[in-house]
PDB file with one MODEL, atoms N, CA, C and O in Angstrom:
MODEL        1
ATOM      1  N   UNK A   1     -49.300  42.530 114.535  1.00  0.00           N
ATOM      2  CA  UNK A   1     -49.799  43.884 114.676  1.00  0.00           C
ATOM      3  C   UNK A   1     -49.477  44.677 113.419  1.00  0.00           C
ATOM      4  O   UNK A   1     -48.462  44.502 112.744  1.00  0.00           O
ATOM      5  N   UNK A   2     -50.485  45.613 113.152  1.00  0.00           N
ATOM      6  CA  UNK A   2     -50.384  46.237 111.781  1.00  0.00           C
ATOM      7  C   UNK A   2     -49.141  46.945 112.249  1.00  0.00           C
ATOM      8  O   UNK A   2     -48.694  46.833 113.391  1.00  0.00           O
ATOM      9  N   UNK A   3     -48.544  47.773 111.177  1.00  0.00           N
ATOM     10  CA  UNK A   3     -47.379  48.452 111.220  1.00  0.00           C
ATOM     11  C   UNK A   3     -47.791  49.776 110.213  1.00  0.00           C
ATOM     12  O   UNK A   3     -48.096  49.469 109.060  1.00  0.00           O
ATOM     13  N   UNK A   4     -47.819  51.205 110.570  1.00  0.00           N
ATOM     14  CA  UNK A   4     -47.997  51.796 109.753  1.00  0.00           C
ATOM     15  C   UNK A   4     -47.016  53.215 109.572  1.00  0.00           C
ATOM     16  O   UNK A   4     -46.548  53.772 110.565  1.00  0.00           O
ATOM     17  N   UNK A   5     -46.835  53.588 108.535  1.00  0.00           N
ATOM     18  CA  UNK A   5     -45.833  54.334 108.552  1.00  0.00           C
ATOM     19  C   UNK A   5     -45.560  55.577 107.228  1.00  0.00           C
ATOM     20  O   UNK A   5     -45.579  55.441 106.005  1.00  0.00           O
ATOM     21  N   UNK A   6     -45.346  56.623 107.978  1.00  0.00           N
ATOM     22  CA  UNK A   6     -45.991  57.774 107.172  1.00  0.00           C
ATOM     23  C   UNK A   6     -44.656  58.933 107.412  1.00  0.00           C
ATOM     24  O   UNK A   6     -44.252  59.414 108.471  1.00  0.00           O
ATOM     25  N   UNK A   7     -44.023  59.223 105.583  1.00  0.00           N
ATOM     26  CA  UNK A   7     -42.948  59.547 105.601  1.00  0.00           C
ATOM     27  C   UNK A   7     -43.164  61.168 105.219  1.00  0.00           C
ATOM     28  O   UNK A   7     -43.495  61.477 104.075  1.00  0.00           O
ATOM     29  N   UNK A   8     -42.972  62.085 106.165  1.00  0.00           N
ATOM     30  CA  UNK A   8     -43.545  63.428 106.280  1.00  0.00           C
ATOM     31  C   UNK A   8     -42.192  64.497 105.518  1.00  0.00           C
ATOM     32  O   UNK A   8     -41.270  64.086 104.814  1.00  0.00           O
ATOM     33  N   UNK A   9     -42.480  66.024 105.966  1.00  0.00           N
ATOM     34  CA  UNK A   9     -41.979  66.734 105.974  1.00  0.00           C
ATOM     35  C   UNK A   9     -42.778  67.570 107.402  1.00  0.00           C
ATOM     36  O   UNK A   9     -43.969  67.437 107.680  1.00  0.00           O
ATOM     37  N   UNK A  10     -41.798  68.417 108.164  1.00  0.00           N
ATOM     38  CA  UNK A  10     -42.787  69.638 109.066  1.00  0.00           C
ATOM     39  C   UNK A  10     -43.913  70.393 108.362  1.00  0.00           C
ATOM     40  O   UNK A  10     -45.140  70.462 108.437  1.00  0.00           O
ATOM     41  N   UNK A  11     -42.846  70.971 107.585  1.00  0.00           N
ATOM     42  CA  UNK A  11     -43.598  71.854 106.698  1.00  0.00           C
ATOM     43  C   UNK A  11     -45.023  71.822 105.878  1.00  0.00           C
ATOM     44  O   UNK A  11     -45.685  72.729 105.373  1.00  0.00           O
ATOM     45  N   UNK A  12     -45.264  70.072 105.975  1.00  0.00           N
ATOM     46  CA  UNK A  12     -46.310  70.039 104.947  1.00  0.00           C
ATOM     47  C   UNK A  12     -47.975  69.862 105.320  1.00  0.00           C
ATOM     48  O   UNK A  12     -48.441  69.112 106.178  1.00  0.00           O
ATOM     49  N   UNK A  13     -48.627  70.663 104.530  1.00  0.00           N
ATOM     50  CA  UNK A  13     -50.222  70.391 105.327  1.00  0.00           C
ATOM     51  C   UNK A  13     -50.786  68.993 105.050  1.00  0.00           C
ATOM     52  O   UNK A  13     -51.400  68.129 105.676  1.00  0.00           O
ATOM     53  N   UNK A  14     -50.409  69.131 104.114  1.00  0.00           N
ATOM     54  CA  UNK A  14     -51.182  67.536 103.748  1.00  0.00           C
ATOM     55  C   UNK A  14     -50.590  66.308 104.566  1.00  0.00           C
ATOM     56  O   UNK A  14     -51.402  65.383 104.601  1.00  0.00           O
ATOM     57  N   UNK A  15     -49.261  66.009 105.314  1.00  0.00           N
ATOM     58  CA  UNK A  15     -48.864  65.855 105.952  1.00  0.00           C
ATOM     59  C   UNK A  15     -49.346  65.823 107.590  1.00  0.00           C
ATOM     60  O   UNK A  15     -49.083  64.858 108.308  1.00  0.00           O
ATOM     61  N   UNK A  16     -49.865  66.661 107.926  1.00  0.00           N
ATOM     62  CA  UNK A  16     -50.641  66.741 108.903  1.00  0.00           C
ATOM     63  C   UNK A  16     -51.520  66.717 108.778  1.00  0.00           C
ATOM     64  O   UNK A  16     -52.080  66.756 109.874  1.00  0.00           O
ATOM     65  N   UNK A  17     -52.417  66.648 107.718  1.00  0.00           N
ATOM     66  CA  UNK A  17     -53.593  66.112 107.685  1.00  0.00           C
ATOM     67  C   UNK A  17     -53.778  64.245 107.490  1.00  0.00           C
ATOM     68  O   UNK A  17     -54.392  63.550 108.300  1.00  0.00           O
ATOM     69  N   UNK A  18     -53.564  64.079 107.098  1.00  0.00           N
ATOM     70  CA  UNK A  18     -52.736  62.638 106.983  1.00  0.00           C
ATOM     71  C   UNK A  18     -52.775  61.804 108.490  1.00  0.00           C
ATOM     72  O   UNK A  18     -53.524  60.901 108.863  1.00  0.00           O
ATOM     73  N   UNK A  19     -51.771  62.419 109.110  1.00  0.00           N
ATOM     74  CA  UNK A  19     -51.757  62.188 110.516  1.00  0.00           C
ATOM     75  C   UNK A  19     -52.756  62.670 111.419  1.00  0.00           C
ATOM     76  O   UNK A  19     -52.754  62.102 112.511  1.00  0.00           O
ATOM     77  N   UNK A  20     -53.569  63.528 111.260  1.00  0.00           N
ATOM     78  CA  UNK A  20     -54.424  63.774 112.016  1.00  0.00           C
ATOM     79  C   UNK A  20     -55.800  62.828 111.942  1.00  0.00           C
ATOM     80  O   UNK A  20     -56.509  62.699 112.939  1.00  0.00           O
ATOM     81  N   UNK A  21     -56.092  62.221 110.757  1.00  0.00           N
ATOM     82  CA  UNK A  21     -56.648  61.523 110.757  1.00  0.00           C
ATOM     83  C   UNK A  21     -56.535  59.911 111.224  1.00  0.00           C
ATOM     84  O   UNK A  21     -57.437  59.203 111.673  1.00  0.00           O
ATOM     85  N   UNK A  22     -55.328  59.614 111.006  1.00  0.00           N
ATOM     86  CA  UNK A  22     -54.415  58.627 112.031  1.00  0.00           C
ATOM     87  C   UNK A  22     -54.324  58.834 113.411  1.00  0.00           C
ATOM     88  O   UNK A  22     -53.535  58.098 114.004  1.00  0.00           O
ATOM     89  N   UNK A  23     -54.914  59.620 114.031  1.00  0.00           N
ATOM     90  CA  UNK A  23     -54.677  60.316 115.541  1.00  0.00           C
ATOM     91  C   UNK A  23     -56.294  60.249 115.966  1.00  0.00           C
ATOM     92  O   UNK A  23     -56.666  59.997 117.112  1.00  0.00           O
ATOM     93  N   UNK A  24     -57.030  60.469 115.043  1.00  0.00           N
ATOM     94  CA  UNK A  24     -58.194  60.746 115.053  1.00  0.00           C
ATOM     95  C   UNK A  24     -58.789  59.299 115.328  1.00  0.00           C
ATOM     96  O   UNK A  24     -59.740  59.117 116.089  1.00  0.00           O
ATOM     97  N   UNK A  25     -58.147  58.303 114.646  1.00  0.00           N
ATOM     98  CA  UNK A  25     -58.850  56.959 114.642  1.00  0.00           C
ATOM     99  C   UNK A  25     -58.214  55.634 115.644  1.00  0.00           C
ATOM    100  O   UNK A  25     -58.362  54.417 115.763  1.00  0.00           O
ATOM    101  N   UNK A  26     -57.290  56.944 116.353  1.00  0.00           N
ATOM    102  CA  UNK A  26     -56.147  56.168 117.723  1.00  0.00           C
ATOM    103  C   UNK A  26     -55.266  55.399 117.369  1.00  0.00           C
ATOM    104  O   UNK A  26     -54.783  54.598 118.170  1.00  0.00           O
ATOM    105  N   UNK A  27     -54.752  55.494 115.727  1.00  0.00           N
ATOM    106  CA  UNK A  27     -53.841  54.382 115.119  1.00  0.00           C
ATOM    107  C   UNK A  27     -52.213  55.019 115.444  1.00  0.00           C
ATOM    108  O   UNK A  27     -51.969  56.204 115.672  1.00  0.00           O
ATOM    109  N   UNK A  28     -51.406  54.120 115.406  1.00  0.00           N
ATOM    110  CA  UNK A  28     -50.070  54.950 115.727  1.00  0.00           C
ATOM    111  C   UNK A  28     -49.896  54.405 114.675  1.00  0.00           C
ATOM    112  O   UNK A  28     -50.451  53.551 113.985  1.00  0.00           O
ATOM    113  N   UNK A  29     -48.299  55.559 114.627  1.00  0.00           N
ATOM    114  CA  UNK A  29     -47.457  55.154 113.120  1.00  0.00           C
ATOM    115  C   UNK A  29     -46.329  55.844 113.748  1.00  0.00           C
ATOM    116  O   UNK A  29     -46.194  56.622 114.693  1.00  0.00           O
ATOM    117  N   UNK A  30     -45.230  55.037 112.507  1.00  0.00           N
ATOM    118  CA  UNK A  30     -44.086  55.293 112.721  1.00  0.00           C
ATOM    119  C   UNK A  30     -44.051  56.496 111.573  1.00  0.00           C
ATOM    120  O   UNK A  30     -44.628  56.377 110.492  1.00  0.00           O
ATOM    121  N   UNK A  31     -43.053  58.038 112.083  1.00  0.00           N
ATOM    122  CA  UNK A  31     -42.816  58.633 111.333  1.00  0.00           C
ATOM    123  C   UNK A  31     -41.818  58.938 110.975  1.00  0.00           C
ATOM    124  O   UNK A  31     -40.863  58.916 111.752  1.00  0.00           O
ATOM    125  N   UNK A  32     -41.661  59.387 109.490  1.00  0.00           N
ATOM    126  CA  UNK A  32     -39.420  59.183 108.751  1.00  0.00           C
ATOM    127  C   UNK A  32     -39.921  61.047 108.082  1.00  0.00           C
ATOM    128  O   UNK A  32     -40.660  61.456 107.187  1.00  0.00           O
ATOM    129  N   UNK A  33     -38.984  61.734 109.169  1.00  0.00           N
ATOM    130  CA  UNK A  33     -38.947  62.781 108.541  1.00  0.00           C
ATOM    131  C   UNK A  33     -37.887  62.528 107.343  1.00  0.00           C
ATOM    132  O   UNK A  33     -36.848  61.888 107.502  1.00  0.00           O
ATOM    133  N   UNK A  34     -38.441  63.335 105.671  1.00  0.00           N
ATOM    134  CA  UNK A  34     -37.398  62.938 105.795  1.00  0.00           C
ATOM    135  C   UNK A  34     -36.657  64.429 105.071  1.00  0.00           C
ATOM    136  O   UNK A  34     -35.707  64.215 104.318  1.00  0.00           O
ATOM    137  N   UNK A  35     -36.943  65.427 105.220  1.00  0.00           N
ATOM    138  CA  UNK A  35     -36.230  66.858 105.770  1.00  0.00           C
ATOM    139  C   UNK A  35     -35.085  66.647 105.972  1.00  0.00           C
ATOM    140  O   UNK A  35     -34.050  66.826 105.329  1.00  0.00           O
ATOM    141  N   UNK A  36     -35.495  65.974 107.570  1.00  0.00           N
ATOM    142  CA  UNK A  36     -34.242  65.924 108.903  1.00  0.00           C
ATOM    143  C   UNK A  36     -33.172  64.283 108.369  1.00  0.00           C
ATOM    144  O   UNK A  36     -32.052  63.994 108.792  1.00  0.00           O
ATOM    145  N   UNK A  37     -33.800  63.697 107.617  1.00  0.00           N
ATOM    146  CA  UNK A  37     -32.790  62.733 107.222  1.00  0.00           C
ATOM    147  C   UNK A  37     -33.091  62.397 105.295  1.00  0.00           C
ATOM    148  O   UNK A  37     -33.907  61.649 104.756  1.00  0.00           O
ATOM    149  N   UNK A  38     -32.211  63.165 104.794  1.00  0.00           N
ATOM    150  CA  UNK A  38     -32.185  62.559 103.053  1.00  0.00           C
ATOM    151  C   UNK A  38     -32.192  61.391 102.891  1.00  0.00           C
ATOM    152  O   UNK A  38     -33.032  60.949 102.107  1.00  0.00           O
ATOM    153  N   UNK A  39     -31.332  60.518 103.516  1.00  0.00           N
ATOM    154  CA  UNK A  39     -31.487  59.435 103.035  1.00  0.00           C
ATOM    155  C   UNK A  39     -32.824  58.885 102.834  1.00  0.00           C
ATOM    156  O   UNK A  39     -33.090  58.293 101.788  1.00  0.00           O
ATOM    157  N   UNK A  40     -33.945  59.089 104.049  1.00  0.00           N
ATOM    158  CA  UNK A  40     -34.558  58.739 104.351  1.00  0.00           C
ATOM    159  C   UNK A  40     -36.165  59.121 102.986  1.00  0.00           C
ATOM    160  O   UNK A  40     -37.277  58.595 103.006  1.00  0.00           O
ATOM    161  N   UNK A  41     -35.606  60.219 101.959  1.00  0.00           N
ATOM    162  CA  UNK A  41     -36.407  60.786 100.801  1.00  0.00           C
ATOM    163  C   UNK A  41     -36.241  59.155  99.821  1.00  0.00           C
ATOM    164  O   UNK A  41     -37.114  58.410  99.375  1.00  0.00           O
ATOM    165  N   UNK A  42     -34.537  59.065  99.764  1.00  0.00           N
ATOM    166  CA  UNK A  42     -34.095  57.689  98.597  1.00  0.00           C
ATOM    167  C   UNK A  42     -35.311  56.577  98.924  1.00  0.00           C
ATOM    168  O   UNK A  42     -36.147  56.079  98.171  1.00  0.00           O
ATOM    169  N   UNK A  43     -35.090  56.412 100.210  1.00  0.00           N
ATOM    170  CA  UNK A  43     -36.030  54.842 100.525  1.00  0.00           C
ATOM    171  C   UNK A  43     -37.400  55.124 100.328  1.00  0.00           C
ATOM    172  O   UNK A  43     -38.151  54.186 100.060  1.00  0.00           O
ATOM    173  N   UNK A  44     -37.920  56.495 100.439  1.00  0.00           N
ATOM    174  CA  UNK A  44     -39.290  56.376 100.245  1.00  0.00           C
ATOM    175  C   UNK A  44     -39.265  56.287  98.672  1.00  0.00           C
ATOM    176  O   UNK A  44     -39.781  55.214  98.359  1.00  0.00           O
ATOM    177  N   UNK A  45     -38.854  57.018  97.524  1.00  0.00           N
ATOM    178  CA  UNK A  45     -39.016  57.012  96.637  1.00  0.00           C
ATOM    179  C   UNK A  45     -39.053  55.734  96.044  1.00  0.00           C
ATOM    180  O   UNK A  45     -39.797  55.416  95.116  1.00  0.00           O
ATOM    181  N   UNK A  46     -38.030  54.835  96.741  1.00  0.00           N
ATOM    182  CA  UNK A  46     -37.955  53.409  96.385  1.00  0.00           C
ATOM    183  C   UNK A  46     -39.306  52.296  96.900  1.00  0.00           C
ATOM    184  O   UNK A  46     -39.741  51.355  96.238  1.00  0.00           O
ATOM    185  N   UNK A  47     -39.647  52.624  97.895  1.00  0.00           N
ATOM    186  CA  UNK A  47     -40.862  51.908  98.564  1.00  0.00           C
ATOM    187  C   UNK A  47     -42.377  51.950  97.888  1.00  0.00           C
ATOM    188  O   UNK A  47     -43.255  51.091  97.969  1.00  0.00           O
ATOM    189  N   UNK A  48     -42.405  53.407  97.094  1.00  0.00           N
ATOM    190  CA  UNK A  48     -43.245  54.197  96.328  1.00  0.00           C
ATOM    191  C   UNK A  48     -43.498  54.377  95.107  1.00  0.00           C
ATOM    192  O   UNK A  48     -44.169  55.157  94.432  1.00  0.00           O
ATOM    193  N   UNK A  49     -42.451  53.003  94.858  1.00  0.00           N
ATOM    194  CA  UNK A  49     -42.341  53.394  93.522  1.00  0.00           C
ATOM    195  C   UNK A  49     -42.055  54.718  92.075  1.00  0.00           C
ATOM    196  O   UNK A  49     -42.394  54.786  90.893  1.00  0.00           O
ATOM    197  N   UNK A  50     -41.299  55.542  92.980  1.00  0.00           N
ATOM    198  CA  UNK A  50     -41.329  56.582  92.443  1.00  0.00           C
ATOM    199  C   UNK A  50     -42.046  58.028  92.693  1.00  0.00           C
ATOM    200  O   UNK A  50     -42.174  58.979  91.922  1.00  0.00           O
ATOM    201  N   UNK A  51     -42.514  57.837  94.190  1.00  0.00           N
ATOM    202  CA  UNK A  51     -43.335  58.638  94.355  1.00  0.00           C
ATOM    203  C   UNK A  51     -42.385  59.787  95.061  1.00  0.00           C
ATOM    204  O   UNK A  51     -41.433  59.580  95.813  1.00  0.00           O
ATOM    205  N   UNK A  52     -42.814  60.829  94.692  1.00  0.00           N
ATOM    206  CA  UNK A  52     -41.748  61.662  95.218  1.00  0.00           C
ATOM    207  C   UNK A  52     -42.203  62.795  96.146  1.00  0.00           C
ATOM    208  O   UNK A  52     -41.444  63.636  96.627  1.00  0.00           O
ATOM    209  N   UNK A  53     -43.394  62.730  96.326  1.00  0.00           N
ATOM    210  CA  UNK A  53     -43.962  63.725  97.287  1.00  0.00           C
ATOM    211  C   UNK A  53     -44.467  63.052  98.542  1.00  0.00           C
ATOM    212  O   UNK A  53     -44.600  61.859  98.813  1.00  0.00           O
ATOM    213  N   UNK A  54     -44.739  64.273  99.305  1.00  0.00           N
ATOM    214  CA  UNK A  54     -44.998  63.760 101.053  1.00  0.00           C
ATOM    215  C   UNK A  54     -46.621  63.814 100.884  1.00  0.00           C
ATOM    216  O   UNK A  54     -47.335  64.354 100.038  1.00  0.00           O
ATOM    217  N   UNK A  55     -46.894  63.064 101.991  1.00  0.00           N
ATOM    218  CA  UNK A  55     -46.981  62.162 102.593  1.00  0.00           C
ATOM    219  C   UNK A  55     -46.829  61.204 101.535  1.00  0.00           C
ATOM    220  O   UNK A  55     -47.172  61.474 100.384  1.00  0.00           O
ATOM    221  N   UNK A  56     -46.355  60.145 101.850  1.00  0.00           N
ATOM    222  CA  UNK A  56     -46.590  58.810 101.884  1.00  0.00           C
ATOM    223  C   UNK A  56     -46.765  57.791 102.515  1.00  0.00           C
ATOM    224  O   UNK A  56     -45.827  57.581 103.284  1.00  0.00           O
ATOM    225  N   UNK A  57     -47.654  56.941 102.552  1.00  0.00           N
ATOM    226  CA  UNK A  57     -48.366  55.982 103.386  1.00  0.00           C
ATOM    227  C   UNK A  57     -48.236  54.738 103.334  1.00  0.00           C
ATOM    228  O   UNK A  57     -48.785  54.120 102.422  1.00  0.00           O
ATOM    229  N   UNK A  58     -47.547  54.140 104.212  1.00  0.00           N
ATOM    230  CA  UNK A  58     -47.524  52.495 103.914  1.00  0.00           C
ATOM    231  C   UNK A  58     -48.394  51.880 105.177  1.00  0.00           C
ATOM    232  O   UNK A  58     -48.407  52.489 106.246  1.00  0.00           O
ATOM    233  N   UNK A  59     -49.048  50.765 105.019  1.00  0.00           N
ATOM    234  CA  UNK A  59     -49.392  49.879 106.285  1.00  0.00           C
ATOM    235  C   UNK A  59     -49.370  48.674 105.609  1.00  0.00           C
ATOM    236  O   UNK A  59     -49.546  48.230 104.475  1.00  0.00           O
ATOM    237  N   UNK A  60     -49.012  48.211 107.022  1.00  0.00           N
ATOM    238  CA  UNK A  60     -48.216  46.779 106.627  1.00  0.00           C
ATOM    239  C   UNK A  60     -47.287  46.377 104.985  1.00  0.00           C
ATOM    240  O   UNK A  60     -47.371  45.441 104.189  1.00  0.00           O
ATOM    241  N   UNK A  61     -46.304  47.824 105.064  1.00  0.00           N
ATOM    242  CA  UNK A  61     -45.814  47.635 103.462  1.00  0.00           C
ATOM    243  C   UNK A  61     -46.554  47.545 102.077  1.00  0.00           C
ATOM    244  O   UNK A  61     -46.143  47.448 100.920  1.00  0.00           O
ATOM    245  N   UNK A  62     -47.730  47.612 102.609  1.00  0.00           N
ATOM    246  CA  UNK A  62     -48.519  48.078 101.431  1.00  0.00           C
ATOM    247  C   UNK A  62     -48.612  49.612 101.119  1.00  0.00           C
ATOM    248  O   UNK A  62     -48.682  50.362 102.094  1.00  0.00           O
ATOM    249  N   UNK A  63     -48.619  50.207  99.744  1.00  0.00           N
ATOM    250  CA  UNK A  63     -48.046  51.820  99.108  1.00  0.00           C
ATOM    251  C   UNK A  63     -49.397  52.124  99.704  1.00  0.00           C
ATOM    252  O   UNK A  63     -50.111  51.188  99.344  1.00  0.00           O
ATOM    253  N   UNK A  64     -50.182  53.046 100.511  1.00  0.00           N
ATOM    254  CA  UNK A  64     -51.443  53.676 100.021  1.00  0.00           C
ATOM    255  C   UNK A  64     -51.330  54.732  99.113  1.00  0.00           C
ATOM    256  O   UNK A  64     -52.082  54.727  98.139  1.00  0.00           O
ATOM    257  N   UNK A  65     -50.267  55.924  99.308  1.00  0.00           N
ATOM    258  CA  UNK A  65     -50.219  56.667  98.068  1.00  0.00           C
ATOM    259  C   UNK A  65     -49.770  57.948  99.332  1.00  0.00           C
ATOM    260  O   UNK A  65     -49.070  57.803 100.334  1.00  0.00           O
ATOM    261  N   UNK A  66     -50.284  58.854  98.955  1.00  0.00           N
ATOM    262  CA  UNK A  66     -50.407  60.210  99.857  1.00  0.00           C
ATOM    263  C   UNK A  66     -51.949  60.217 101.084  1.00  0.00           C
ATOM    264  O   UNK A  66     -52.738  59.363 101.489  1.00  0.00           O
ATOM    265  N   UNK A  67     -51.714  61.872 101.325  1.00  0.00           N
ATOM    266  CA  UNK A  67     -53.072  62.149 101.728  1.00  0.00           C
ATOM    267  C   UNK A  67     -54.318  61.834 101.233  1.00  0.00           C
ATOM    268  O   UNK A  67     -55.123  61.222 101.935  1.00  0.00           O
ATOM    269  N   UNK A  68     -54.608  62.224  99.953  1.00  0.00           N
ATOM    270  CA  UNK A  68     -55.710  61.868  99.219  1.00  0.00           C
ATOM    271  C   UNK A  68     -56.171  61.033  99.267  1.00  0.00           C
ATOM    272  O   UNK A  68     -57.297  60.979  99.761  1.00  0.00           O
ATOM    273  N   UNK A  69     -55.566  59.981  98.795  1.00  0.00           N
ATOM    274  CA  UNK A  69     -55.710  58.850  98.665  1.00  0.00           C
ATOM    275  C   UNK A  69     -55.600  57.888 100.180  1.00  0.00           C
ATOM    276  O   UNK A  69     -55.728  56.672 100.040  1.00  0.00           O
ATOM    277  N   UNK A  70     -55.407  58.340 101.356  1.00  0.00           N
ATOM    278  CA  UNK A  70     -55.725  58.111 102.471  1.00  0.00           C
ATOM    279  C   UNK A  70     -57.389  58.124 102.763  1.00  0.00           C
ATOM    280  O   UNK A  70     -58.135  57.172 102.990  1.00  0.00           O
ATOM    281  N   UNK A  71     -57.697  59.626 102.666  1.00  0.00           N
ATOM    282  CA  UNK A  71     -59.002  59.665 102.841  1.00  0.00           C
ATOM    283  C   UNK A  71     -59.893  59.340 102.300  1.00  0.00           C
ATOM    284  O   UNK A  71     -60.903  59.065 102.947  1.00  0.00           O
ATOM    285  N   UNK A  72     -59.881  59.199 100.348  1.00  0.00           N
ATOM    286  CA  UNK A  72     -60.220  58.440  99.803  1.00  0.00           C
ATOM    287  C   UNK A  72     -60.195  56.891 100.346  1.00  0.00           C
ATOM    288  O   UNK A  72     -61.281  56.414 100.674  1.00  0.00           O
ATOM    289  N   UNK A  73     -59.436  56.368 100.418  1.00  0.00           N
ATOM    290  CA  UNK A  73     -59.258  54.907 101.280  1.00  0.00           C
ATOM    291  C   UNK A  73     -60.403  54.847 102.237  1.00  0.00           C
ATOM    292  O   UNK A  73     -61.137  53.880 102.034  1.00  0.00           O
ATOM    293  N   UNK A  74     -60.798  55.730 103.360  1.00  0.00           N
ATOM    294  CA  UNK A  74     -61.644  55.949 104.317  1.00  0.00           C
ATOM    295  C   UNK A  74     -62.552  55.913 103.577  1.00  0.00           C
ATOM    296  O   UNK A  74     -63.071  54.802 103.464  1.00  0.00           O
ATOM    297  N   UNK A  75     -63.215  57.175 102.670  1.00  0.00           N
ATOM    298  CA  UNK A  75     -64.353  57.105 102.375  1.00  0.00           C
ATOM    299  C   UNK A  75     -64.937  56.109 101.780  1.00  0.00           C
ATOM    300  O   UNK A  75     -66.136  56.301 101.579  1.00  0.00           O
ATOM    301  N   UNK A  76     -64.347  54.705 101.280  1.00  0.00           N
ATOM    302  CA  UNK A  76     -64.948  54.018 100.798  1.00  0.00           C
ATOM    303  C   UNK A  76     -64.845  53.044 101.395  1.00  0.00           C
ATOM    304  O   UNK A  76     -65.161  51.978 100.867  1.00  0.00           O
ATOM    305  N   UNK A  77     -64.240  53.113 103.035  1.00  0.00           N
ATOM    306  CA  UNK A  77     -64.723  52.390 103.799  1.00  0.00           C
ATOM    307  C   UNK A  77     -63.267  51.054 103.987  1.00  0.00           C
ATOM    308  O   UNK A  77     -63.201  50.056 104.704  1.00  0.00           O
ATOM    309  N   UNK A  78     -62.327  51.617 103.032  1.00  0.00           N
ATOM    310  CA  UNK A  78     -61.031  50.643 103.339  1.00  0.00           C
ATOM    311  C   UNK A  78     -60.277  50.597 104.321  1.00  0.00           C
ATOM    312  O   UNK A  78     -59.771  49.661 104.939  1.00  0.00           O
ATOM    313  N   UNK A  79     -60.237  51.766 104.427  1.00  0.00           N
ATOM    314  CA  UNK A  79     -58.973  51.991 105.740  1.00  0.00           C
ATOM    315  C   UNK A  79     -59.466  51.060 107.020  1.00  0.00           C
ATOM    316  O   UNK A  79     -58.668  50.161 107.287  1.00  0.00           O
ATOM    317  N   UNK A  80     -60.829  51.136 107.985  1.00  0.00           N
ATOM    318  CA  UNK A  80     -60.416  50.399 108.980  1.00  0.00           C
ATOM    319  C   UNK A  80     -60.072  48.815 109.042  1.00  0.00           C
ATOM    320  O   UNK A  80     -59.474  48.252 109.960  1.00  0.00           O
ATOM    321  N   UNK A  81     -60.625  48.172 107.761  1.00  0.00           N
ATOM    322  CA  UNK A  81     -59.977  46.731 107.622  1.00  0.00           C
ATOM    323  C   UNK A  81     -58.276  46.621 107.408  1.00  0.00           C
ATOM    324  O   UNK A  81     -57.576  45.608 107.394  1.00  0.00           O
ATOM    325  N   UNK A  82     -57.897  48.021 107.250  1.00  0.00           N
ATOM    326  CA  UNK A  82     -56.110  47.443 107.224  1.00  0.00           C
ATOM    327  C   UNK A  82     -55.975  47.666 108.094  1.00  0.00           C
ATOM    328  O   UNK A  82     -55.333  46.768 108.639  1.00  0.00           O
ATOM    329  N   UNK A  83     -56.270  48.680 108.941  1.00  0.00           N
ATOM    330  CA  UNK A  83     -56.148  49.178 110.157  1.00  0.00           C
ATOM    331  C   UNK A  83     -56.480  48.234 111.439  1.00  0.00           C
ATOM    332  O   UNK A  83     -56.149  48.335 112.621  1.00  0.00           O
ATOM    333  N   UNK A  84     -57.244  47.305 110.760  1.00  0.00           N
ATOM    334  CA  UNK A  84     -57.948  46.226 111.977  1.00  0.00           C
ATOM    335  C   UNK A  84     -56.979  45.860 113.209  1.00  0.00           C
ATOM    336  O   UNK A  84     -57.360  45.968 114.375  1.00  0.00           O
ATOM    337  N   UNK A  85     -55.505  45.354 112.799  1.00  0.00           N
ATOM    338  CA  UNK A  85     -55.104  44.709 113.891  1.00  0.00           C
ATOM    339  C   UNK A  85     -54.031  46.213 114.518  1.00  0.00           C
ATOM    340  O   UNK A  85     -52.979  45.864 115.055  1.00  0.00           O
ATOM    341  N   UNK A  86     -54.233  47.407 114.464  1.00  0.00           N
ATOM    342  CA  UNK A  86     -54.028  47.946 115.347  1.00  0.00           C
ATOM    343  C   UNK A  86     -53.898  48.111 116.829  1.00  0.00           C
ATOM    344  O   UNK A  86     -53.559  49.195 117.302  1.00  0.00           O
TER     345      UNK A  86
ENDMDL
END
């Protein structure tokens, strides 16, 4: 089963947009505030290669990037093949 997982802040729109589109397409994900846990900023930055802003998107441990690049992913029609074994 895919595994997907999206490392937020409350605060952030893009963040919820992100997820809403994940909600939208009935996919679950695991979410790492990571606000409410710092540590939890180190591992994304590390997973991300350096990425230091929210959202970030992994499925099945693959980086997608942020929001943008989420929906980008969609629009060209990528996202539901990772998404497949949902």
């Amino acid at each position: 089963m895919t595994k997907v997982e999206i490392y937020t802040t409350p605060i952030c729109p893009f963040c919820h947009r992100a997820k809403q589109l994940l909600q939208r397409k009935g996919i679950g994900f695991v979410e790492h505030n990571v606000m409410l846990d710092p540590g939890r900023r180190a591992e994304m930055k590390a997973r991300a290669r350096g990425g230091h802003t929210v959202p970030q998107i992994f499925i099945d441990d693959h980086h997608v990037g942020g929001c943008d690049e989420l929906y980008a992913l969609d629009a060209r029609g990528g996202l539901d093949p990772l998404l497949a074994a949902c």
